[in-house]
N, C-alpha and C positions, 0 to 999 in steps of 0.2 A: 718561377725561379730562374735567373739568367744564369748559362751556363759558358764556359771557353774553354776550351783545347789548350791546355799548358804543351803539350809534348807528350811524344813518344816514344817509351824506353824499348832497346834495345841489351839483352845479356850477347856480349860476341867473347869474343877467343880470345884476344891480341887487341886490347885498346890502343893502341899507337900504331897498330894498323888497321883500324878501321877509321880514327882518327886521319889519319892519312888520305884514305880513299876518298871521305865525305870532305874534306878541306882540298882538295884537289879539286872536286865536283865545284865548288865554289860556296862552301858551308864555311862559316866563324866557328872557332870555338872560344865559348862565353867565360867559362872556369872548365877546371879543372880539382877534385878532390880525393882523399879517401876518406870512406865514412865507416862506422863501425859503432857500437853500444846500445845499448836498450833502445835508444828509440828505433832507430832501423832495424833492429829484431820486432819490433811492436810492428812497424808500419809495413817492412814486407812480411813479415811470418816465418822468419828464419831466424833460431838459435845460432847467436853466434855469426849472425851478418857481418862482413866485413870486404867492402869492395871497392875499388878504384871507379871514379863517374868521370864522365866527361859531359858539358851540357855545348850541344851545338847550335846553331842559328841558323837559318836562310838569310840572303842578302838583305831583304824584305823586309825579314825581323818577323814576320808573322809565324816561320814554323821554327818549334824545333825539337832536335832527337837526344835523347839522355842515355849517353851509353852504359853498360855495368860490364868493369870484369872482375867476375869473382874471386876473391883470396881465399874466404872461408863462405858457406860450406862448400866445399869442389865444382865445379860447374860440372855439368851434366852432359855429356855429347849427347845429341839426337841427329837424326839423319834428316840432309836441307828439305825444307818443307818442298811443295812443290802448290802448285799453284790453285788444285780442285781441293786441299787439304783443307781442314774445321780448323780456326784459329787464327792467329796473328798471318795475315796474309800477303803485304808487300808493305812498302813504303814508297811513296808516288812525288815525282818531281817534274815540273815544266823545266826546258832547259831552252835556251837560245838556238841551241845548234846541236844535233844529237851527234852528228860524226864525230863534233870536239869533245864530245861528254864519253862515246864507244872508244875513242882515241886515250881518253885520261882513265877510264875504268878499265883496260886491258894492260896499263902500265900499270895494272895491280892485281896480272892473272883472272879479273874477273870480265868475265863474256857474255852476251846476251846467249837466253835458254835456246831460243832456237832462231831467230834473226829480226829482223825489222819491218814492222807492216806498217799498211796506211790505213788509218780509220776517215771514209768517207770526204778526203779529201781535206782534214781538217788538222791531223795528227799525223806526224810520223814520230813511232812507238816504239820499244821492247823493254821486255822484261829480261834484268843484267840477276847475271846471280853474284853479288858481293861478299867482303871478307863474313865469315863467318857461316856462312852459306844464306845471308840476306837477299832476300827476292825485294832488287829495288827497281821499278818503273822510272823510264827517261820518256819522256812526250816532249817534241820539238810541234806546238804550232804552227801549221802552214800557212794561214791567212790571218795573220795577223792583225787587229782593227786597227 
């Protein structure tokens, strides 16, 4: 059976600013809605679903992230994952230039967890903690083909 990656949701805090942060990064946003009634109670599992989406893109077209922020029922605080944690674990992005990508994620309070390394000469990395407390990966390839 072939399978494809549609995307991956995201529930944050402030859609129009996390909207924000990922359209600065250099993400589309494809629509915009709110959704609510029986079927999204069927399909996610929540009485009473009723939430604001946003669907974004890569320049590429190949990825993209489905934001949720919840109307009903409440959204839930949890504390920002961290990175040895069981679960939804980052969301990973190649970027041309990681200064200009550290440079646009800090003009939204959000900062790499502890600074920038080099993996074997091939990658310059970190992990940014983003709106909502998203653990999002920036890798800038070194050597480029």
């Amino acid at each position: 059976m072939p399978i494809k990656l549609e995307n991956v949701a995201i529930a944050v805090r402030d859609l129009d600013a996390t909207i924000a942060f990922f359209t600065d990064l250099g993400l589309s946003v494809l629509g915009r809605d709110t959704v609510s009634g029986e079927w999204t109670d069927t399909a996610v599992g929540l009485d009473g679903n009723h939430a604001k989406i946003a669907m974004l893109q890569t320049p590429d077209g190949l990825g993209r992230l489905e934001l949720f922020e919840y109307i009903h029922p409440d959204a839930i605080e949890t504390e920002p994952t961290r990175p040895n944690e069981i679960g939804m674990h980052r969301v990973a992005f190649s970027v041309d230039d990681l200064d200009e990508a550290l440079e646009i994620a800090a003009r939204h309070d959000c900062y790499p967890l502890r600074g920038v390394a080099t993996y074997e000469d091939a990658y310059k990395l970190t992990y940014v903690r983003g709106p909502s407390g998203i653990i999002v990966m920036l890798a800038e390839e070194l050597q480029r083909s």
